[in-house]
C-alpha positions as CSV (number, residue, x, y, z in Angstrom):
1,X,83.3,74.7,119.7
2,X,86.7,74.7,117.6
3,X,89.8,72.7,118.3
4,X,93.0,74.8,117.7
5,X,96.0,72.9,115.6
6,X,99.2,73.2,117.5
7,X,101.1,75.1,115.0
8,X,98.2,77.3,115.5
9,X,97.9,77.1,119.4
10,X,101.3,78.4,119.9
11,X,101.5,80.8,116.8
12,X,97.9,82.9,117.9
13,X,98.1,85.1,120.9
14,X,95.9,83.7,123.7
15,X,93.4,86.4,123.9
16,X,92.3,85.6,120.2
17,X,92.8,82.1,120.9
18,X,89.9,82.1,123.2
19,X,87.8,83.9,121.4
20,X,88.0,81.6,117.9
21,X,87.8,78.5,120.0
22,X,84.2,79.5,121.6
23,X,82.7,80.5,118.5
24,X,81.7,78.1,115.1
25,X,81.9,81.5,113.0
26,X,86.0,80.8,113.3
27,X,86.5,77.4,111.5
28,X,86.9,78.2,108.0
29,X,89.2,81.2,109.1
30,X,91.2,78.1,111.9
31,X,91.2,76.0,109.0
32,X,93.3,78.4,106.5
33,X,95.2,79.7,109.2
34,X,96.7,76.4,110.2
35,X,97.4,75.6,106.3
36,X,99.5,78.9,106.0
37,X,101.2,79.0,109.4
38,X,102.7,75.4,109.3
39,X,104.6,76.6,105.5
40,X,106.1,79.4,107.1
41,X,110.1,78.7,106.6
42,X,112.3,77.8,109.0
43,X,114.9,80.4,107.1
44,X,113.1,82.6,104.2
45,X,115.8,83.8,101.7
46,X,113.1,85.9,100.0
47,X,111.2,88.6,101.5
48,X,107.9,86.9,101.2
49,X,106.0,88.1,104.5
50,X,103.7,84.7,105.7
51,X,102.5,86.4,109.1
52,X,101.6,89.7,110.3
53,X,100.4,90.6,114.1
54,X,99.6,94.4,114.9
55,X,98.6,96.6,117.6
56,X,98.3,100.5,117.9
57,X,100.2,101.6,114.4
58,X,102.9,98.7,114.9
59,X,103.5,96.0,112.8
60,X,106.0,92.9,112.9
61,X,105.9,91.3,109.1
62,X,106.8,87.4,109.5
63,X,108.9,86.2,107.0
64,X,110.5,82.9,108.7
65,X,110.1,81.1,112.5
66,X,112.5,78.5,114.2
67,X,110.4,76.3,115.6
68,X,112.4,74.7,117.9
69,X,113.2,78.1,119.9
70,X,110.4,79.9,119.0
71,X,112.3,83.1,117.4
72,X,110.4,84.9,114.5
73,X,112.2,86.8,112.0
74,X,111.4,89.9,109.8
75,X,110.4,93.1,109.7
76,X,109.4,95.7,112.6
77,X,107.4,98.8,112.2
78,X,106.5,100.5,115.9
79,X,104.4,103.4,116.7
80,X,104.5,103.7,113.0
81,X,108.2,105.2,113.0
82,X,109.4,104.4,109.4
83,X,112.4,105.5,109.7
84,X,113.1,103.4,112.4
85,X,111.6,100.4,111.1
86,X,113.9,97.0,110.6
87,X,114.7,93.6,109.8
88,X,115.0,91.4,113.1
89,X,114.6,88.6,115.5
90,X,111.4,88.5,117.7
91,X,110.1,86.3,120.6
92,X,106.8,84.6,119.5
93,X,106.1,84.4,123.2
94,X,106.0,87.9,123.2
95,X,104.0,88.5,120.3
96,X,101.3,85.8,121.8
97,X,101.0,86.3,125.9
98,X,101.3,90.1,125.5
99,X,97.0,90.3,125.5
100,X,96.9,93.0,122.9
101,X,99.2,92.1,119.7
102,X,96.6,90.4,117.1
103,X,97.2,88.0,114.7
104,X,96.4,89.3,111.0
105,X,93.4,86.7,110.5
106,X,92.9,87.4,107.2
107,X,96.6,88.1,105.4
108,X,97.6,86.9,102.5
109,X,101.0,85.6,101.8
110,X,103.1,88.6,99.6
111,X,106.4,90.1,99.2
112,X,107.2,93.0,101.8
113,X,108.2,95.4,99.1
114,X,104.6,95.5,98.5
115,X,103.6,95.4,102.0
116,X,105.0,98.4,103.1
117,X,104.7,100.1,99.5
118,X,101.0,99.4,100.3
119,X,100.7,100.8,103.6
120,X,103.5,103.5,103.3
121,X,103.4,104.5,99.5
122,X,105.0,107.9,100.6
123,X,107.9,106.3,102.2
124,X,108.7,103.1,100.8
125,X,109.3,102.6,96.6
126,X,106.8,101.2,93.8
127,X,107.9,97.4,93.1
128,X,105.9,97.5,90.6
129,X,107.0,100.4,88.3
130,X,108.6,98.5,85.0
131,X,112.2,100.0,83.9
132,X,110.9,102.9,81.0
133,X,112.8,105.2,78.3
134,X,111.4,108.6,78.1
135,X,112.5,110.4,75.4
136,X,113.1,114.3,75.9
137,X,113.6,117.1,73.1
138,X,116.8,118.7,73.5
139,X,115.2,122.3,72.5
140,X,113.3,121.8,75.5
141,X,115.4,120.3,78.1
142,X,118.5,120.4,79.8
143,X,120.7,116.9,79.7
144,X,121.0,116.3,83.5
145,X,117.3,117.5,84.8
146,X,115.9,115.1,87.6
147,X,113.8,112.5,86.6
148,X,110.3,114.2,87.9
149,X,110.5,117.0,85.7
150,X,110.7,114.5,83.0
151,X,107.6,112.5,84.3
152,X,105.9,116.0,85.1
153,X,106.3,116.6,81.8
154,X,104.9,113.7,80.4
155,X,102.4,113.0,82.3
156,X,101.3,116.6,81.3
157,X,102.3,117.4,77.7
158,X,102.0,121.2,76.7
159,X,101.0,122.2,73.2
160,X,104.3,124.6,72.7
161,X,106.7,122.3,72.8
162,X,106.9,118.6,71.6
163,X,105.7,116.1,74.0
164,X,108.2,113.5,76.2
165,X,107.5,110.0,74.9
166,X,107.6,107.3,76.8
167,X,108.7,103.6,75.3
168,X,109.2,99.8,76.6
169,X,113.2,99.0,76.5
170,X,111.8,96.6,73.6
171,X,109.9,99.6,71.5
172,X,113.1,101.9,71.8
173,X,115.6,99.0,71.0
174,X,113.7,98.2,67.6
175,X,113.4,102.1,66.9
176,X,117.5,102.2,66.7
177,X,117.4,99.1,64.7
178,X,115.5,100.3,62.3
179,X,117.2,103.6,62.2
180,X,113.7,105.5,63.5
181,X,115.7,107.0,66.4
182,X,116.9,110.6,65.7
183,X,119.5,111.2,68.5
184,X,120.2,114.7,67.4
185,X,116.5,115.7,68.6
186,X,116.0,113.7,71.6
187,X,117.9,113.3,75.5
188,X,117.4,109.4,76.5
189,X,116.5,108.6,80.1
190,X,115.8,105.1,81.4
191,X,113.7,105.4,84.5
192,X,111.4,103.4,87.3
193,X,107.7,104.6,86.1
C-alpha cells in the first residue's frame, strides 16, 4: 500500500488518489510524480507546461500553481473548441474533487507550443520549423506569390522549369559573399519551413 506525498495528495484528484494508494504497481509512477509536481513555479514566465489533467476532449495545460491559494495557471482547451481555447486561472479544487478530471500520470515536462502543435498540428503552428531562404526563378514566378506555392514548388520540382532551392540563412549569406548569388535570376523569400 502506497503513501501519497502532500504536494501530491492535494495536486491528484481523489478518485485517482484512491486507486494509486491501494495498488504497489503505482510507486515508481507516485515517486516521479511527487519529484515533478513539487518544481512546478509559483509564477512560470515561460510557457513550459509541468501538469496536464483531462477529461472528455478537454485539457487544462499547468504551467504555474500558487500554493498558498491553490489557483493553477495556464492553458484551457474544452470540448476540444480551439478557437476558444485560453490562457487562465483555475481552481485546483476543482480540477481534483470533480471525480472525473485525471491527472496526466505519465507527462513529461515541454513547452506548450509543442503541446498543442502536437495534438492540434492543423490549428496551432510548427515551433520547430527553422527560418529558410527559398530561392525562386523570376521566369517562373511572380514576386509577391504566397509562400505555399513556393513550398509546393519545392517540395515538388518539375523538369520544365528550374527547381526552387532552398538554403540555411548561413549558406545564402556566404553565396553573396562570394559573389555566387545571381539576383537577376532569382526572387528571395525567407520563410518558416
Amino acid at each position: 500500500m502506497n503513501i501519497l506525498p502532500d504536494n501530491l495528495k492535494r495536486f491528484m484528484p481523489l478518485h485517482q488518489q484512491k486507486i494509486v494508494v491501494s495498488s504497489d504497481e503505482f510507486k515508481e509512477v507516485i515517486e516521479r510524480l511527487e519529484e515533478e509536481i513539487k518544481h512546478i513555479p509559483t509564477h512560470n514566465e515561460g510557457k513550459m507546461i509541468f501538469a496536464h489533467f483531462f477529461y472528455a476532449g478537454c485539457d487544462w495545460y499547468i504551467q504555474d500553481w500558487n500554493r498558498e491559494t491553490d489557483n493553477l495557471f495556464g492553458y484551457a482547451i474544452l470540448n476540444e473548441d480551439v478557437q476558444m481555447s485560453e490562457y487562465g486561472y483555475m481552481s485546483l479544487i476543482e480540477l481534483t474533487q470533480d471525480g472525473r478530471i485525471e491527472l496526466d500520470f505519465y507527462w513529461e515536462k515541454q513547452p506548450l507550443d509543442k503541446v498543442l502543435y502536437d495534438k492540434y498540428p492543423d490549428y496551432f503552428p510548427n515551433p520547430n520549423k527553422e527560418l529558410t531562404v527559398f530561392l525562386y526563378p523570376l521566369e517562373r514566378f511572380e514576386r509577391n506569390i504566397p509562400d505555399e506555392t513556393i513550398i509546393s514548388a519545392y517540395e515538388s520540382p518539375d523538369e520544365i522549369y528550374p527547381e526552387v532551392e532552398k538554403l540555411t540563412p548561413d549558406e545564402f549569406a556566404e553565396r553573396i559573399n562570394d559573389d555566387m548569388f545571381n539576383d537577376q535570376e532569382y526572387y528571395v523569400r525567407f520563410i518558416k519551413y
